[in-house]
C-alpha atoms as an extended CHARMM CRD file, in Angstrom:
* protein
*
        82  EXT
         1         1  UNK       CA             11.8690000000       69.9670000000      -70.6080000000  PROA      1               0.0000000000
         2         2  UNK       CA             15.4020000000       70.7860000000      -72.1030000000  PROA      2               0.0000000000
         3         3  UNK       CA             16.7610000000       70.6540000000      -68.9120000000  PROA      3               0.0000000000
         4         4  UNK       CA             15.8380000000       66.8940000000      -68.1880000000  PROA      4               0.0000000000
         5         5  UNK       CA             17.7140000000       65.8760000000      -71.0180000000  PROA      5               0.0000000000
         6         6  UNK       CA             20.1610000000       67.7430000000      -70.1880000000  PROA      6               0.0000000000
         7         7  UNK       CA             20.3770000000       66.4120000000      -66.7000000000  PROA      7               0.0000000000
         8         8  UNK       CA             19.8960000000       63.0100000000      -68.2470000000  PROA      8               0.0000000000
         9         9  UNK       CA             23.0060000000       63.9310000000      -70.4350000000  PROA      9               0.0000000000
        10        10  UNK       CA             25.2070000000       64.9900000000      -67.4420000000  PROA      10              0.0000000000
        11        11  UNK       CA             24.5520000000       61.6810000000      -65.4650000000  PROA      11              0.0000000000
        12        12  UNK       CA             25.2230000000       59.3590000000      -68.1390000000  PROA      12              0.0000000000
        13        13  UNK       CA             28.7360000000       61.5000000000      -69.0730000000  PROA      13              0.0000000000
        14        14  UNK       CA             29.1030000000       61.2860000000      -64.7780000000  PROA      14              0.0000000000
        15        15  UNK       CA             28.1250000000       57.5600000000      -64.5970000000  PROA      15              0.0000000000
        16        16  UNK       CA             30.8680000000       56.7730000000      -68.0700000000  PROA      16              0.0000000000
        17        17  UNK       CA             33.5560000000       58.9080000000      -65.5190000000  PROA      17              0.0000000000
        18        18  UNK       CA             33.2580000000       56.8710000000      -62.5900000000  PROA      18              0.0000000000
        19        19  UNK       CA             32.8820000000       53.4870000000      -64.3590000000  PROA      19              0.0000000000
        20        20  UNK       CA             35.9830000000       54.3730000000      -66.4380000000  PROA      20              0.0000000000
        21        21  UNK       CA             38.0370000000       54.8420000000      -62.9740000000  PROA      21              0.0000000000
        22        22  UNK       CA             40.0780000000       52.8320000000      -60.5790000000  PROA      22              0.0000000000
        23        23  UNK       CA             36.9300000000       52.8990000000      -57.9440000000  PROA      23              0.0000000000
        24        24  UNK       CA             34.3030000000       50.5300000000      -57.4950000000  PROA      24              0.0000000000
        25        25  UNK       CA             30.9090000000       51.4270000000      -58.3650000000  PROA      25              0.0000000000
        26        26  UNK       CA             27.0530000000       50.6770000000      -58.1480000000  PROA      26              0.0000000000
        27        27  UNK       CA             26.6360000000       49.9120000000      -61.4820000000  PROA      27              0.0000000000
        28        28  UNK       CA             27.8340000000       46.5570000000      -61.6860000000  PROA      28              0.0000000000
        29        29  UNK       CA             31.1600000000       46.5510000000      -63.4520000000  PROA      29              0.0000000000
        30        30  UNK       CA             34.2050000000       45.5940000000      -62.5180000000  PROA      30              0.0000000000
        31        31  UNK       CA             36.5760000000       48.0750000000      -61.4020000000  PROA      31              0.0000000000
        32        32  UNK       CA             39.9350000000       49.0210000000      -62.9140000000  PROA      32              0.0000000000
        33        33  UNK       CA             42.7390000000       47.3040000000      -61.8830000000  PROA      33              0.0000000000
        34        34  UNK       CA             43.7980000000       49.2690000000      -58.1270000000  PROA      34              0.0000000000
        35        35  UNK       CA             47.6960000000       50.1960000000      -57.7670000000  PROA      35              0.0000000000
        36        36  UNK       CA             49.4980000000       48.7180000000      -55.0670000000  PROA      36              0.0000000000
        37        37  UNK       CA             48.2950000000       51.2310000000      -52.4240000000  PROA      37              0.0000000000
        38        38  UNK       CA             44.4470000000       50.3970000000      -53.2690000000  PROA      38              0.0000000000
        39        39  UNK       CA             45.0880000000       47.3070000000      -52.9700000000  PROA      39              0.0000000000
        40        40  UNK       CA             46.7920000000       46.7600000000      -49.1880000000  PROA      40              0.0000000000
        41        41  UNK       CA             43.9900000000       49.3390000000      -48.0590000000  PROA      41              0.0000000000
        42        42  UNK       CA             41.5210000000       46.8760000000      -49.6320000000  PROA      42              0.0000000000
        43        43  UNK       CA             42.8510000000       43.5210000000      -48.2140000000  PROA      43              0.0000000000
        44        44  UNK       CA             43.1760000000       44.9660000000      -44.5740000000  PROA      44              0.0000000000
        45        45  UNK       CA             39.6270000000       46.2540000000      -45.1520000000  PROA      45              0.0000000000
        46        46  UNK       CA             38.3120000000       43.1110000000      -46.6220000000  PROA      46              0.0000000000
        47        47  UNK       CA             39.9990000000       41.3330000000      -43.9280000000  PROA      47              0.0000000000
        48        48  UNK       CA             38.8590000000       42.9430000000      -41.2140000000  PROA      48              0.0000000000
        49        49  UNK       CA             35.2490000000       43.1380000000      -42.6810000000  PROA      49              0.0000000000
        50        50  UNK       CA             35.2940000000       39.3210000000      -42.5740000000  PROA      50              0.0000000000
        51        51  UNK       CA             36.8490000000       39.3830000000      -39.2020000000  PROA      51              0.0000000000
        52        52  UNK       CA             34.5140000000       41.2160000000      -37.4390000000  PROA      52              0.0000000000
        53        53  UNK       CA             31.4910000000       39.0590000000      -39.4580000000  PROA      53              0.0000000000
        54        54  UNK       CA             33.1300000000       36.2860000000      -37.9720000000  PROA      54              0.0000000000
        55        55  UNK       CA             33.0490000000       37.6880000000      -34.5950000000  PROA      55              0.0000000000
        56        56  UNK       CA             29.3870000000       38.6960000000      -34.9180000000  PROA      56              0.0000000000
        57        57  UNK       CA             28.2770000000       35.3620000000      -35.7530000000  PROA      57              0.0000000000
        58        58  UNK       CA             30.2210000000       33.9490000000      -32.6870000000  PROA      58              0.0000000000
        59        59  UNK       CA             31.9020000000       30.5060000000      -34.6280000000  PROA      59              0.0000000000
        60        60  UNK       CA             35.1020000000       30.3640000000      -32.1630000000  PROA      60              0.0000000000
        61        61  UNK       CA             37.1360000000       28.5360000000      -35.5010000000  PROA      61              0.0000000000
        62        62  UNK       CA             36.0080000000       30.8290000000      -38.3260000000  PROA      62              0.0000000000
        63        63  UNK       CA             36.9780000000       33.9890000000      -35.5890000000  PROA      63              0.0000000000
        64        64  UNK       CA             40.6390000000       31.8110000000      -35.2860000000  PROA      64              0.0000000000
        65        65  UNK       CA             40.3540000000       31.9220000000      -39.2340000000  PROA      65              0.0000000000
        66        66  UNK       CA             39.7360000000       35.4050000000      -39.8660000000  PROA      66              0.0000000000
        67        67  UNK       CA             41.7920000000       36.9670000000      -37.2590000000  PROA      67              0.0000000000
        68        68  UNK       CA             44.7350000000       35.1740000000      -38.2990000000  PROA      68              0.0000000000
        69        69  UNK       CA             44.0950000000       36.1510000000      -41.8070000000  PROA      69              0.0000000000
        70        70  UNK       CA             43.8770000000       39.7530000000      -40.8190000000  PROA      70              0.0000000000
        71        71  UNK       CA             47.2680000000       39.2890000000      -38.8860000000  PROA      71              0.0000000000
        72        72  UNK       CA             48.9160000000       37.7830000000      -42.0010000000  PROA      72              0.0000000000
        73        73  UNK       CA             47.7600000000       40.9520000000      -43.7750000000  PROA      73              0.0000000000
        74        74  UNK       CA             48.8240000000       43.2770000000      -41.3440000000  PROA      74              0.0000000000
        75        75  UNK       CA             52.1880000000       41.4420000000      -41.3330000000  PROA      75              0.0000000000
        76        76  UNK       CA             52.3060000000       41.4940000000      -44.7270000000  PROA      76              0.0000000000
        77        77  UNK       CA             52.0890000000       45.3880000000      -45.0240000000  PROA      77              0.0000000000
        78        78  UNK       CA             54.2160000000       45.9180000000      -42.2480000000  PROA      78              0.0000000000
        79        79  UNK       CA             57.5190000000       43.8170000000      -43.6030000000  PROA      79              0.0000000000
        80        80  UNK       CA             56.8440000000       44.7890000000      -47.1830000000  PROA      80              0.0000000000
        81        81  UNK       CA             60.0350000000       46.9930000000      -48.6940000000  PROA      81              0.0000000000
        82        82  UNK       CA             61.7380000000       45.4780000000      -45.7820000000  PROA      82              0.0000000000
């Protein structure tokens, strides 16, 4: 039985780790603020996540929409330090 608390005891010290970090979680807390590399990586993901939903659904202006956000990101990342 010891080792169920002690298993019990290990998740919550893993679970108080990963909430504490700069990634997103299960749990339902809001992550640490990302650095500027998270960040880009997460708005070309997020972008393209809605762009290919948009596809999917087959709405010829939200596709215009989200492709032309996903260019503006793309842009975005590839003039930045320019």
């Amino acid at each position: 039985m010891a080792s169920d608390t002690t298993n019990e005891e290990l998740a919550e010290q893993f679970k108080a780790m990963l909430v504490g970090s700069d990634r997103p979680t299960a749990f339902g807390d809001e992550p640490a603020a990302q650095a500027d590399d998270g960040a880009s990586e997460l708005d070309f993901l997020n972008a393209m996540r809605a762009f290919r939903a948009a596809r999917e659904a087959g709405d010829p202006e939200k596709i215009a929409e989200a492709e032309e956000h996903l260019r503006s990101v793309v842009r975005g990342e590839l003039t930045e330090g320019c």
